[in-house]
C-alpha positions as CSV (number, residue, x, y, z in Angstrom):
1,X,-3.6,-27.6,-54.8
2,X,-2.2,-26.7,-58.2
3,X,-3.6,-25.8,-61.5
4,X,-2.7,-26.2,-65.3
5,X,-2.8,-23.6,-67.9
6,X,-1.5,-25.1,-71.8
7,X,-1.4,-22.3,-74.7
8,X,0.7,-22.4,-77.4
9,X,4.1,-21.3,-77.3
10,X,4.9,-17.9,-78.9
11,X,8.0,-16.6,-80.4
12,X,10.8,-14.9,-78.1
13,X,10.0,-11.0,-79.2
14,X,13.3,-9.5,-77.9
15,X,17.0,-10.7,-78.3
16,X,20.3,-9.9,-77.0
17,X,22.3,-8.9,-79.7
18,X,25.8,-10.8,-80.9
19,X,29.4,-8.5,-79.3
20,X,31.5,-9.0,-82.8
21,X,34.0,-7.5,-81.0
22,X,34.3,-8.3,-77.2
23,X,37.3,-10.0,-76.7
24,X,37.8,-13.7,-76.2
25,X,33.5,-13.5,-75.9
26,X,30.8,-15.7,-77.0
27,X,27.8,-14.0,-78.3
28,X,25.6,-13.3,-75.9
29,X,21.6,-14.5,-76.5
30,X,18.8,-15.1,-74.8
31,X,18.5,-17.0,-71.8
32,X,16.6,-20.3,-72.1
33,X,14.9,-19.5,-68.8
34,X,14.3,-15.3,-68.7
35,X,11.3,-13.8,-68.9
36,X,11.3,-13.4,-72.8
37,X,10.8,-17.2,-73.1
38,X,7.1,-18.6,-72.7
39,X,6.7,-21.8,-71.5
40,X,4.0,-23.7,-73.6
41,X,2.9,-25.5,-70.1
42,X,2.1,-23.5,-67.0
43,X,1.5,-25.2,-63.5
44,X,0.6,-22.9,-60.5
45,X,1.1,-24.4,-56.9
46,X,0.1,-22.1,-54.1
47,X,2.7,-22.4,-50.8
48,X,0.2,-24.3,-48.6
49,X,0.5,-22.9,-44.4
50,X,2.8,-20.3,-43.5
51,X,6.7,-20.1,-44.7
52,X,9.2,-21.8,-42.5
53,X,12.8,-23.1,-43.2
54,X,11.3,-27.1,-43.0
55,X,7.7,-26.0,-45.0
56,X,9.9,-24.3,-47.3
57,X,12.2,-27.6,-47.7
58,X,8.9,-29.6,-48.2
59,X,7.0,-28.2,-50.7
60,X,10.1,-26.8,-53.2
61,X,10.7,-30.8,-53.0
62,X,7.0,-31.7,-53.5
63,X,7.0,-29.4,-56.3
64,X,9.9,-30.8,-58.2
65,X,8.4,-34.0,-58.0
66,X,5.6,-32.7,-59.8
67,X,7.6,-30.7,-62.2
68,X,9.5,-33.7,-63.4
69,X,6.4,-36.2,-63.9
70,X,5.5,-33.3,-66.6
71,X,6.8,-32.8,-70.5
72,X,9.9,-30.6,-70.7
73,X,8.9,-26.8,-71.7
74,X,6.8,-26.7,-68.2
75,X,7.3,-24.2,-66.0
76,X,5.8,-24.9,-62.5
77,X,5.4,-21.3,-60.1
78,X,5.1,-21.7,-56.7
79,X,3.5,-19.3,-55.2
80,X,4.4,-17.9,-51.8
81,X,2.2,-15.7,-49.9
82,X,2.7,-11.9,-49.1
83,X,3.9,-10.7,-45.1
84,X,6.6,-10.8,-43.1
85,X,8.0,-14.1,-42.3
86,X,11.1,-15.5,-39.8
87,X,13.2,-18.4,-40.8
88,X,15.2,-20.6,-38.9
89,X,18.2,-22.8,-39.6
90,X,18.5,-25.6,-42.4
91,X,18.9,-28.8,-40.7
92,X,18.3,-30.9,-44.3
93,X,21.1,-31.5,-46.4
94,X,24.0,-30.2,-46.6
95,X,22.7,-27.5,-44.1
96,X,25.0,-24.2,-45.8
97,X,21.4,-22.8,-46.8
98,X,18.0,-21.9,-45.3
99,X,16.6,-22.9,-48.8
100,X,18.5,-25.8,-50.7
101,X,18.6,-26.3,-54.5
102,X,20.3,-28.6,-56.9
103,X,20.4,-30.3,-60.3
104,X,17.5,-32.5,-59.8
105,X,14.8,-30.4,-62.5
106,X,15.1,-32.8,-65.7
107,X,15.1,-31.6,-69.2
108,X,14.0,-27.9,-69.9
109,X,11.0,-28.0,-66.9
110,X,12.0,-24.3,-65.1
111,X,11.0,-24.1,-61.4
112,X,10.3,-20.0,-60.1
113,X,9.3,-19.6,-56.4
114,X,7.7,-16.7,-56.7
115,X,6.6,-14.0,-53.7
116,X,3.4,-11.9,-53.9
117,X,3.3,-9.6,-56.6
118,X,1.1,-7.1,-54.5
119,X,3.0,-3.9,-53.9
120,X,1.3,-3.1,-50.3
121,X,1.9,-6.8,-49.5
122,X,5.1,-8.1,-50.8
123,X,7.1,-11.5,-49.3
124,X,10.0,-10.4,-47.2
125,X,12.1,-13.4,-46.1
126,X,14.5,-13.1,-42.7
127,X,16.9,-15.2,-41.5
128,X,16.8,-15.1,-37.7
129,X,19.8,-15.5,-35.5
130,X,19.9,-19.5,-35.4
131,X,21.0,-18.8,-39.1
132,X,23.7,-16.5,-38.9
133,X,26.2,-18.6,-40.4
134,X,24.2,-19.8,-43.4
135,X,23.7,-18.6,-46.5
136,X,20.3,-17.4,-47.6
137,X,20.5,-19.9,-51.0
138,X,22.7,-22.6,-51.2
139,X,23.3,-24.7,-54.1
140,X,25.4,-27.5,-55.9
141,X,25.5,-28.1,-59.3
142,X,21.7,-26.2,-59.6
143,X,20.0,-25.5,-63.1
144,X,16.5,-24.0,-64.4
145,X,15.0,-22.3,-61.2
146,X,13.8,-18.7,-60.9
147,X,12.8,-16.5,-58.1
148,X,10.8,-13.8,-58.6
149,X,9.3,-11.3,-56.3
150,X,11.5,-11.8,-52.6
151,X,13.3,-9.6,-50.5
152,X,15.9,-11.1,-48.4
153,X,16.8,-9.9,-44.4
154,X,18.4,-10.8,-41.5
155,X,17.6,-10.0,-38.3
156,X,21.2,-9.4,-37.0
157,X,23.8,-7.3,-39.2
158,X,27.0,-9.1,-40.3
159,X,28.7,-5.9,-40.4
160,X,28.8,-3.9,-37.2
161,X,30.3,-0.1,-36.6
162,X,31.1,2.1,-33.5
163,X,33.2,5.1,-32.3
164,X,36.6,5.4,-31.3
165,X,37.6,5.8,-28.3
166,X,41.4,4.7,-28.4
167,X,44.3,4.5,-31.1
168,X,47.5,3.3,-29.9
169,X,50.2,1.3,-31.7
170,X,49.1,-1.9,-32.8
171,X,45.5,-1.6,-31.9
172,X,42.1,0.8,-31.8
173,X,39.2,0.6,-29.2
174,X,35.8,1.1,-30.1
175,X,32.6,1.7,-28.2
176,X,29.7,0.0,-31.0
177,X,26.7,1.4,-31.6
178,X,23.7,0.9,-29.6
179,X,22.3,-2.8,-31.7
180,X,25.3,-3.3,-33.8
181,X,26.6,-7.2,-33.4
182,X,29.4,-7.3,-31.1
183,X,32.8,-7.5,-32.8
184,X,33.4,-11.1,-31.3
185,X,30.2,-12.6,-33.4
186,X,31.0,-11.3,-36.6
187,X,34.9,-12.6,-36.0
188,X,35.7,-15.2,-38.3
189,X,38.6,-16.9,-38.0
190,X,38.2,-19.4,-40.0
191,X,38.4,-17.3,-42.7
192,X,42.5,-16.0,-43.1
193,X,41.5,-12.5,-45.0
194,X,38.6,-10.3,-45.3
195,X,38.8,-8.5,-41.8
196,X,38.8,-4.9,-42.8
197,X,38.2,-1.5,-41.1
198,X,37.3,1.7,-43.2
199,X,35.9,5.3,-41.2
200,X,32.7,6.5,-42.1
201,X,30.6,9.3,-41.6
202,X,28.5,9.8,-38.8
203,X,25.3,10.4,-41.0
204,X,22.5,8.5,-39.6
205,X,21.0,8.5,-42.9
206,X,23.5,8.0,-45.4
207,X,26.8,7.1,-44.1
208,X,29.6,7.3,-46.3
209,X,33.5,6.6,-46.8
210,X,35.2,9.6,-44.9
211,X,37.3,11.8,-46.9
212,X,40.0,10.8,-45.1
213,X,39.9,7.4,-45.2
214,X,43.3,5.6,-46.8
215,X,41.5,2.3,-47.7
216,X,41.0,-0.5,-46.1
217,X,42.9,-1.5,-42.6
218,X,43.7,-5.0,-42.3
219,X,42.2,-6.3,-38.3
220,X,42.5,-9.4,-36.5
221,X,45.9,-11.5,-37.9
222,X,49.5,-10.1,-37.7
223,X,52.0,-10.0,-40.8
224,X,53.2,-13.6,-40.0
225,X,49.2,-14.5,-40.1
226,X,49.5,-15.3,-36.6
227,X,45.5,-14.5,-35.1
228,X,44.9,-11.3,-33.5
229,X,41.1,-12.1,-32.0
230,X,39.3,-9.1,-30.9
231,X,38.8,-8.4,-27.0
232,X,35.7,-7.0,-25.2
233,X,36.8,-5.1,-22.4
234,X,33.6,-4.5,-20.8
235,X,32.3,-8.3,-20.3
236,X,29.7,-9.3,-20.2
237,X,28.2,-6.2,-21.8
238,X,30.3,-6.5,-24.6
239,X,29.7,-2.8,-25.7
240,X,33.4,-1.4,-25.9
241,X,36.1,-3.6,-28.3
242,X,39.7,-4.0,-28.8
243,X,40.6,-4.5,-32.3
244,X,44.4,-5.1,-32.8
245,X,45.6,-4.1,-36.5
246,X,47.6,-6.8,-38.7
247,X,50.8,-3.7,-38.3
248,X,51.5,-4.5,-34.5
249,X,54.4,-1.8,-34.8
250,X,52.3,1.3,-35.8
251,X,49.1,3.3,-34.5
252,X,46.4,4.1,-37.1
253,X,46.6,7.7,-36.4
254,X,49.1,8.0,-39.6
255,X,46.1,7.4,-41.7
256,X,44.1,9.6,-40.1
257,X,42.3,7.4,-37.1
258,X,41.5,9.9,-34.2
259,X,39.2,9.4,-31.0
260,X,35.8,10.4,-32.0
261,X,35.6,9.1,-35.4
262,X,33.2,6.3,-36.5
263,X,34.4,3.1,-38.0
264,X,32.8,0.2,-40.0
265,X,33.9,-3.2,-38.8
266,X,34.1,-6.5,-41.2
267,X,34.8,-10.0,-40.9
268,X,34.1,-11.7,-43.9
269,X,32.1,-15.0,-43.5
270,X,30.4,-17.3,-45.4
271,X,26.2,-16.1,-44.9
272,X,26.0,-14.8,-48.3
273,X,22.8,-14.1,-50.3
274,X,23.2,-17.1,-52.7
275,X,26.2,-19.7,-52.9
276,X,26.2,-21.9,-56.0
277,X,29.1,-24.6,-56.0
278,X,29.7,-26.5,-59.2
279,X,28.3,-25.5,-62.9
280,X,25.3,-23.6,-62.5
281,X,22.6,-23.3,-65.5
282,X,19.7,-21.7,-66.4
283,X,18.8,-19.9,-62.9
284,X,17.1,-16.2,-63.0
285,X,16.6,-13.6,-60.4
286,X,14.0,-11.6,-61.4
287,X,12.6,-8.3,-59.0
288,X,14.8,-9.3,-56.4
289,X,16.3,-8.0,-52.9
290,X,19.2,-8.9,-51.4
291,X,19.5,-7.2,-47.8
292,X,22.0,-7.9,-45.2
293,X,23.4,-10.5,-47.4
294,X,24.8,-9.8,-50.4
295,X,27.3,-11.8,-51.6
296,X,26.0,-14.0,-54.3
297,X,28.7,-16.3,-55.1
298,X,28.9,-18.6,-58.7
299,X,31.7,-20.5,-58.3
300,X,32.9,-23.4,-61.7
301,X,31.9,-21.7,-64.5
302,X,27.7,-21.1,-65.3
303,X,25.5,-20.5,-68.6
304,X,22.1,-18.7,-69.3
305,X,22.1,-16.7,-65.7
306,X,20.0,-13.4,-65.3
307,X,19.7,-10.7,-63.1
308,X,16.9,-8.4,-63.6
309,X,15.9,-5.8,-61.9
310,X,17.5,-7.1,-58.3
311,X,19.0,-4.8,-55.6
312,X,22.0,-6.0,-53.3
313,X,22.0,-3.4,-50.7
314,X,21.4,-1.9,-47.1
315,X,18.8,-3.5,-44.6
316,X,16.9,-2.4,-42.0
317,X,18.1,0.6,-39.7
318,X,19.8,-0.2,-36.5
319,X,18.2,2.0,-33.7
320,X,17.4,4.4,-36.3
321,X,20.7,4.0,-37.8
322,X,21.3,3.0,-41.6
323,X,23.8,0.9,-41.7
324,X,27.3,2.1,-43.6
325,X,27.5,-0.9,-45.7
326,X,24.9,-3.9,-46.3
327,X,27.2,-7.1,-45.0
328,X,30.7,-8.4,-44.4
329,X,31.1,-9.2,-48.0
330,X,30.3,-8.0,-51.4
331,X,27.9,-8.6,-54.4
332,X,27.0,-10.7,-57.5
333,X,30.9,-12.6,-57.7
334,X,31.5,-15.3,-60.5
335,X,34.8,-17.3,-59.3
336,X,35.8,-19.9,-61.8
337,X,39.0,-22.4,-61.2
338,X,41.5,-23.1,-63.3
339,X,40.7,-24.3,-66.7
340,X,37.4,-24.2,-65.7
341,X,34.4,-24.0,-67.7
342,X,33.6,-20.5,-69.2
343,X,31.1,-17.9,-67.5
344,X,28.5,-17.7,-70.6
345,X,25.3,-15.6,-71.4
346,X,25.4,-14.0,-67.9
347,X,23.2,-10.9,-67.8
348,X,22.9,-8.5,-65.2
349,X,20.4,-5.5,-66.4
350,X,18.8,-3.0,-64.1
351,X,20.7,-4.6,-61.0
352,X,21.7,-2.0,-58.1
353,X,24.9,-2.4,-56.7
354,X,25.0,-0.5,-53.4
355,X,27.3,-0.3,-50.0
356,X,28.3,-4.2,-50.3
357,X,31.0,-5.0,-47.8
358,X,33.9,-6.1,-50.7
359,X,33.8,-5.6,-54.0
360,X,30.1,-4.4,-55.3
361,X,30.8,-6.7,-58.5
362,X,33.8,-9.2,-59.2
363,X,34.5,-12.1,-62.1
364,X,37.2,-13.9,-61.4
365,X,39.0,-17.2,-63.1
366,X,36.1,-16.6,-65.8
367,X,38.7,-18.6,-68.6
368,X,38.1,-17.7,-72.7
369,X,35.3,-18.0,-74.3
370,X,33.2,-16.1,-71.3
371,X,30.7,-13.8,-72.0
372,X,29.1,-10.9,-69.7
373,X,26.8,-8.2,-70.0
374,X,26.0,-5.4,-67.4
375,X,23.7,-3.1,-68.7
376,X,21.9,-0.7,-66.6
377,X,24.0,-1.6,-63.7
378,X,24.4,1.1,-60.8
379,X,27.7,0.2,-58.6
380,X,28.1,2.8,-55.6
381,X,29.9,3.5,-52.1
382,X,31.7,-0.1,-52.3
383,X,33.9,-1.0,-49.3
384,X,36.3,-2.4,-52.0
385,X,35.5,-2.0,-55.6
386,X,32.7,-0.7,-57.6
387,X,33.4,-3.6,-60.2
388,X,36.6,-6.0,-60.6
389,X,37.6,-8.2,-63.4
390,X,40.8,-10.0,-62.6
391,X,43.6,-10.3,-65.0
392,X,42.2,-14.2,-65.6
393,X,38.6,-12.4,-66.2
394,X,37.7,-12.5,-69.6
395,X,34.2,-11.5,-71.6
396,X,32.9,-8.8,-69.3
397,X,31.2,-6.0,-71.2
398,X,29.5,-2.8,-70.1
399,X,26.9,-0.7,-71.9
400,X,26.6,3.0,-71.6
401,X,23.8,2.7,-69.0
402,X,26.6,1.8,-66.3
403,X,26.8,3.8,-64.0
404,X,30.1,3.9,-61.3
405,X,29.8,6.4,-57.9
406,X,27.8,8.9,-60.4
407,X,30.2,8.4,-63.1
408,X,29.1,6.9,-66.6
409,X,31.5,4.0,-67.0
410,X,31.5,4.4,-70.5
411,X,32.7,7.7,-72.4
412,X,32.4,8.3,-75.9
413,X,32.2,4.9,-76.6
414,X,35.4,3.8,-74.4
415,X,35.5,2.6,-71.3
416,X,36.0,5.7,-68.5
417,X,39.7,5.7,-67.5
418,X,38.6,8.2,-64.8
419,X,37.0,6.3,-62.1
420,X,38.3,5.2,-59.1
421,X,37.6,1.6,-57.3
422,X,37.2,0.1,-61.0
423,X,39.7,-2.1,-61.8
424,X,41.3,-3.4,-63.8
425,X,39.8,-1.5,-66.7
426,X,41.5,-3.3,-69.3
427,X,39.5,-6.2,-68.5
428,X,36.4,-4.6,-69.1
429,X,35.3,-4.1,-72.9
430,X,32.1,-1.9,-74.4
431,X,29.2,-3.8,-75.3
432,X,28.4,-4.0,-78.9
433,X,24.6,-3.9,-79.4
């Protein structure tokens, strides 16, 4: 079932080095659980049956168990196989994930679940429709666990888009595209923001943000907040939409909305990629996809958290459509509260930011003493921003290998005052190697 490898441990070759001079930053080092630091025990369990939501459940259990009857410094992998592979919804726990970790790895022991390595055969994990509203990772309070190797899908989009075939005051109708999610299942009202409309291009290949596009449109609640659900008016088809506009006074043709156009629907809701609640530790994503779902929340402050080489970005086509944007909401975000604890050693190098549904990257509440590093980071065609760093965002450093909508982010050694969608620059300091 599982085998042991021991070898002595060696010494960590590369280091991050100190940022003298980032403000209100720790010095960033090496994470106690990336992939510079060898374990001096090695246990390798091998994903026994095929991958389902409750076999999934199972054996990450079984294997923590096992993990925590070892010495600390072990790392135990489990292996998953390669293919193709449906999952349905969590019914353990506190059922907000299809796969559910927490604080229960003692000590220094690291858990990675780890997909097939095999190029031509690599683990791609999708969340059917039974688990629309969950997120893809959930997990409270969670510490020293890796994945490795795993692309993440779902088999419906949480975004959907269409063509307009009406724009009147206080309202737009759309006819979707053939295989986009009708605008009533992506509606969330439970959620009072994050219902947005932006027009695209009609490139079935690589949509974009139309020239003439003003920013976002507010959808689906009126200035008093009062809800404004969306209305199919060709039930029980469900094909053609009307989506009334938070300005009930005004038509959208001031801001350039004409019959004929295409238009990218959003309703932000909560099936992101990962959701960590409480003080997160020690967790790595290492070759990585996030599809679909891209939101990876960190919410209470975190420590020791790496991001190497992962992509947040654009599924599956729809009907031979790529989709404009990858989900309803955005990508890698670290929320802290007030006076929580700080955001430390969080590293985010070679991590591709592309067409999230909000803003691509965001740190937010992240109080003094914070410390992040994006290097290598490519941040492109957000629905929001490329990267935000609220005014109560402190530590966040970039390196000259950032890279904004094709623009460095760094000039000359200062950060690029130039780019659009990047805010709010002061926040963001240059990395000092």
């Amino acid at each position: 079932m599982f085998k042991k490898i021991k070898f002595v441990p060696m010494a960590v070759a590369l280091s991050l080095l100190p940022l003298p001079t980032l403000v209100q930053a720790t010095p960033l080092k090496n994470n106690e659980n990336t992939l510079n630091n060898v374990q001096s025990n090695i246990i390798n369990m091998y994903l026994k049956d095929s991958i389902t939501t409750n076999n999934l459940y199972d054996q990450i259990n079984n294997a923590i168990t096992t993990l925590n009857k070892e010495s600390d410094n072990t790392k135990l992998i489990l292996h998953l196989p390669g293919g193709t592979y449906y999952l349905d919804k969590n019914s353990h726990g506190s059922k907000q994930g299809i796969i559910q970790i927490g604080s229960a790895i003692n000590g220094t022991r690291i858990l990675e679940i780890q997909g097939s390595t095999n190029k031509r055969n690599p683990t791609k994990l999708y969340a059917n429709e039974s688990a629309y509203w969950q997120s893809f990772i959930f997990g409270s309070y969670p510490k020293n666990i890796t994945f490795s190797y795993l692309s993440f899908y779902r088999t419906e989009k949480t975004m959907s888009e269409g063509i307009i075939t009406n724009v009147a005051k206080g309202y737009i109708d759309i006819k979707l595209l053939d295989g986009f999610p009708e605008i009533g299942r992506i509606y969330n009202q439970g959620m009072t923001s994050g219902r947005y409309l932006r027009l695209i291009s009609n490139d079935i290949n690589n949509p974009t943000i139309l020239s003439v596009d003003k920013g976002q449109e507010p959808w689906g609640m009126d200035k008093q907040d009062n809800p404004l659900p969306p209305e199919a008016l060709d039930a029980p088809q469900n094909r053609n939409w009307r989506i009334y506009t938070k300005n009930t006074q005004a038509d959208l043709s001031r801001v350039g909305y004409k019959i004929g156009l295409w238009v990218a629907v959003k309703s932000k809701s909560y099936n992101y990629a990962y959701n960590f609640q409480g003080f997160s530790s020690n967790i790595t994503f290492n070759n990585i996809g996030f599809f679909d779902s891209t939101m990876g929340q960190m919410h209470g402050g975190a420590k020791n958290i790496t991001l190497n080489h992962v992509k947040f970005g654009r599924g599956d086509r729809v009907n031979g459509v790529v989709p404009a944007f990858a989900s309803s909401a955005g990508g890698p975000q670290f929320m802290g509260y007030t006076d929580s604890s700080p955001y430390t050693n969080i590293l985010l190098n070679y991590v591709w930011l592309e067409y999230t549904g909000d803003d691509n990257f965001s740190a937010q509440h992240a109080s003094q003493g914070s410390s992040f590093k994006l290097d290598h980071v490519t941040s492109k065609g957000a629905f929001a921003r490329l990267l935000l760093a609220t005014y109560d965002a402190y530590g966040v450093c970039l390196t000259d290998n950032v890279i904004l909508d094709n623009q460095p982010a760094v000039v000359h050694g200062a950060i690029n005052q130039d780019i659009e969608h990047f805010e709010f620059k002061k926040q963001f300091s240059v990395c000092q190697y």
